[in-house]
N, C-alpha and C positions, 0 to 999 in steps of 0.2 A: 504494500500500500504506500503511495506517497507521503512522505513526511509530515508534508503543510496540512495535509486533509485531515490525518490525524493527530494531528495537535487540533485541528479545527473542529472536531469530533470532540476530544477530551474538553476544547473551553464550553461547546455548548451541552456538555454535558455535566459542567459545571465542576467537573476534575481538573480546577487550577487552581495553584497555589503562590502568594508572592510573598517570596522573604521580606524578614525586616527592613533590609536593605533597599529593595524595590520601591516597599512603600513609605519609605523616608524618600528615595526619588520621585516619588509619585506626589508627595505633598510639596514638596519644595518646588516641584513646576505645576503645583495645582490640578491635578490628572487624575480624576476619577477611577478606579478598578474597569464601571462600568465602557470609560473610553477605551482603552488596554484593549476589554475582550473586544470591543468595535474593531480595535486598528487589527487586530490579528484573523478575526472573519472577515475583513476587506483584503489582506493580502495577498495578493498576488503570488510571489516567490519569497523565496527563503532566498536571505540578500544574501549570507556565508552560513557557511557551518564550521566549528573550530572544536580540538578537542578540547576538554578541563582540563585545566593544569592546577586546580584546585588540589588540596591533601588531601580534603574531603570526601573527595567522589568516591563515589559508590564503588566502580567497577574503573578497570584502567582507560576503556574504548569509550568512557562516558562523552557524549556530543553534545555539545552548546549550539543551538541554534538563534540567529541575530533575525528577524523584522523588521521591515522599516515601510509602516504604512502609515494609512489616514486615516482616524476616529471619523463617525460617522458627520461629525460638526467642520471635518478637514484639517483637526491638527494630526500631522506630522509624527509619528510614535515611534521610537527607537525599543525595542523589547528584545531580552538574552535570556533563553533559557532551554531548561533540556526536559524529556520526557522520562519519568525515573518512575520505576515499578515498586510497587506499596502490598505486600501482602500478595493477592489475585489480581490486582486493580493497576492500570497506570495512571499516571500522573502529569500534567505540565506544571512545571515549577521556573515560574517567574524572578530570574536573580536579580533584571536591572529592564526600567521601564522606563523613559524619559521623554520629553516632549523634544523632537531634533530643531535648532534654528533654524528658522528662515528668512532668507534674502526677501520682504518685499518691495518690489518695483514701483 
């Protein structure tokens, strides 16, 4: 199965999670949760994928995937995270979510 589709699955299935860290970025650019899952149902592609260089990670192959779309109002969302399995269940875990600047003309 495609990547993006299943992450697109797990957020409308309401299996996503934002680190603390996330949502300290998500208050500091004013970014609703609710925007987040907007910009990632509107994406298009997965702009990279990179592995974790995290301690933390789970497993060594663990994959970070970056987003970079448009809440449904047309801000601009930068969003990093990986799909990480919980018990039976997987997960999208939200590490960094941030409003990207823009140049307007």
């Amino acid at each position: 199965m495609d990547v993006l589709l299943r992450i697109k699955r797990l957020v409308l299935q309401g299996r996503v999670r934002f680190t603390d860290k996330a949502r300290d970025e998500m208050e500091s650019d004013e970014l609703d949760p609710v925007e987040v899952v907007e910009s990632i149902l509107n994406a298009q592609t997965i702009d990279k994928t990179l592995r974790s260089r995290s301690a933390r990670r789970r497993h060594p192959r663990e994959k970070l995937y970056v987003i970079k779309s448009f809440s449904f109002s047309g801000t601009l969302i930068y969003t990093k995270g990986a799909i990480v399995s919980q018990q039976e269940d997987e997960v999208f875990y939200i590490f960094i979510s941030a409003k990207i600047p823009t140049i307007e003309g």
